[in-house]
C-alpha positions, 0 to 999 in steps of 0.5 A: 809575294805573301802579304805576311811577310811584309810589315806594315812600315814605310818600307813595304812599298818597296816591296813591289819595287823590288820586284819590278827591278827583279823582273828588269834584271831578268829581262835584262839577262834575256836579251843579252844571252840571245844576243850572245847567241846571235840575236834575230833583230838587226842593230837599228831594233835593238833599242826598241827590243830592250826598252819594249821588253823593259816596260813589258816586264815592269808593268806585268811584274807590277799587276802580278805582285798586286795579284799576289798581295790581293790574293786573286784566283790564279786564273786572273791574276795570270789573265791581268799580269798578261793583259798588263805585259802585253799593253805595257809592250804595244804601249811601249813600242808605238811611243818608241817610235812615235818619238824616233820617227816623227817627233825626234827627227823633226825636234833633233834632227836626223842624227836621232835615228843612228843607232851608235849614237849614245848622247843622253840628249837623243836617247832619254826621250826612248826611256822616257816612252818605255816608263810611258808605255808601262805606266799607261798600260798599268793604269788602263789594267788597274781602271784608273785606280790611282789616277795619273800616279801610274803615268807620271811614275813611268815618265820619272821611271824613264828618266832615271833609268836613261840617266843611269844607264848614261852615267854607267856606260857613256858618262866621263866619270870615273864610275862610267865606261862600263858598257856591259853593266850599264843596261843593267844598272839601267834595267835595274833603276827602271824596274825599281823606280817604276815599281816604287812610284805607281803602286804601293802596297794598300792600308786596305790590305791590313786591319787594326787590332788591340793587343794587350801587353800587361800581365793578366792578359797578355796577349789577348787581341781584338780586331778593331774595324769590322770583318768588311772593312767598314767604320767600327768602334771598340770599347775597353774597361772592366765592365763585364758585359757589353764590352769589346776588350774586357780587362780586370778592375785590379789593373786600374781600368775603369768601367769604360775607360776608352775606345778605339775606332776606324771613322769613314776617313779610314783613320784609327783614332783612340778616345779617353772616356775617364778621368782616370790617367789615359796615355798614347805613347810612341816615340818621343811623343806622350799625348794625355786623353784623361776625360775633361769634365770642362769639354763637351767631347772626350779627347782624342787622338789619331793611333799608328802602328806601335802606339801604346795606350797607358790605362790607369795610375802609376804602379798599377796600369794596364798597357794596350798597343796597338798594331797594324796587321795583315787582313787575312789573319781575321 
């Protein structure tokens, strides 16, 4: 995975998902061409194989593509990726069969263990231990970064991949009775869910910068927070020395018009610092910040990526926007 190649909206944590669905697919299609050639289990492992391996391929997709968008020397990022497949698969396998052969029996009754019985009040428990399994193991890799996102995430990752696979294989709707589909679309939601709910891709990934969209200096940009990462403010107008973002007295910006900066709550947030007209615009939304001389304190508003700043008069203003992008383009 490229960081470059994900923008920053609300769809990029999506992308891990992707990839942990892929990885369940793949999975998926393993098992079925070794079953198809006889596979070396008997029946009664078969769902401790498919859901072992669901889990093992969900969390290790999962630290990999983190490994990936992190930029990580390859040697750990394959050591992590392996240390997380092979927890996410003991994981995986012992509350497998903690609950199909200590709790499930006592709680269900013998009928548990059957392996042709296929009712969702007997199998979802198995998925559930799968997501468990993974997430716990994704948590211990990650050393808790992320809390109990990662268990919680593969508990609901198991419950709708079980789901999935019931109402595409065994349910009495018109879409059901596809057995041959119904691991993978449960693979599939697995992966995904999995994927979306336990680690999504990082602010601390990408860096605010100003780009200026007016004519004399069209394209000009500045990187707002400092190189580490740290709280920075920068400073925009026509004064011609000491300026971080220097534009020219005949587009209307003042000497010290405004500034932008990253405060230790990791919040980008503009400033009008005249009284000159000062707009962020964004979609259905204009928020004034001309400096008001009745206030103690400049106004200020909080700035997401697209936003535009509108610097001086009507017919002659100066148009910054700003944007959200990968860190590595430092």
């Amino acid at each position: 995975m490229n960081i470059f190649l994900i923008p920053f909206t609300p769809l990029r944590h999506t992308s891990v998902a992707v990839v942990c669905a892929a990885c369940c697919l793949l999975t998926w299609w393993l098992i079925l061409a070794m079953s198809w050639e006889g596979a070396p289990w008997s029946q009664e492992w078969d769902g401790a194989v498919f859901l072992g391996a669901l889990a093992a391929s969900a969390g290790g997709g999962s630290v990999l593509a983190e490994g990936s968008l992190r930029r990580q020397a390859l040697w750990k990022r394959m050591l992590l990726a392996s240390l997380g497949t092979v927890l996410s698969l003991v994981f995986a396998l012992g509350w497998y069969w903690a609950w199909t052969g200590l709790v499930g029996p006592l709680l269900l009754g013998k009928e548990l263990v059957d392996p042709s019985l296929v009712s969702l009040r007997y199998r979802v428990m198995a998925w559930v231990a799968a997501g468990f399994g993974a997430g716990l193991a994704t948590m211990l890799v990650r050393r808790f970064r992320g809390g109990l996102s990662h268990v919680v995430g593969g508990v609901v990752a198991g419950m709708v991949g079980g789901l999935v696979w019931y109402v595409a294989g065994y349910s009495l709707w018109p879409i059901g009775k596809d057995l041959f589909y119904a691991s993978a679309f449960g693979a599939t939601a697995f992966g995904f869910t999995f994927g979306l709910l336990t680690w999504g891709v990082p602010d601390e990934l990408y860096a605010g910068w100003l780009r200026v969209l007016s004519v004399t200096r069209h394209s000009r940009r500045i990187p707002v927070d400092a190189a580490d990462g740290s709280a920075r403010e920068r400073f925009v107008g026509h004064f011609p020395r000491g300026l971080d973002l220097f534009l020219p007295a005949e587009d209307g910006v003042m000497e010290l018009h405004a500034s932008v900066l990253l405060n230790k709550n990791r919040e980008f947030r503009v400033r009008g610092l005249t009284l000159q007209p000062t707009t962020v615009r964004r979609f259905l939304e204009r928020i004034d910040l001309s400096y008001d001389k009745n206030r103690p304190a400049p106004l200020d508003t909080r700035l997401y990526s697209g936003d535009r700043i509108v610097m001086g008069p009507a017919g002659n203003q100066t148009v910054v926007e700003f944007l959200m992008l990968p860190r590595e383009e430092r």
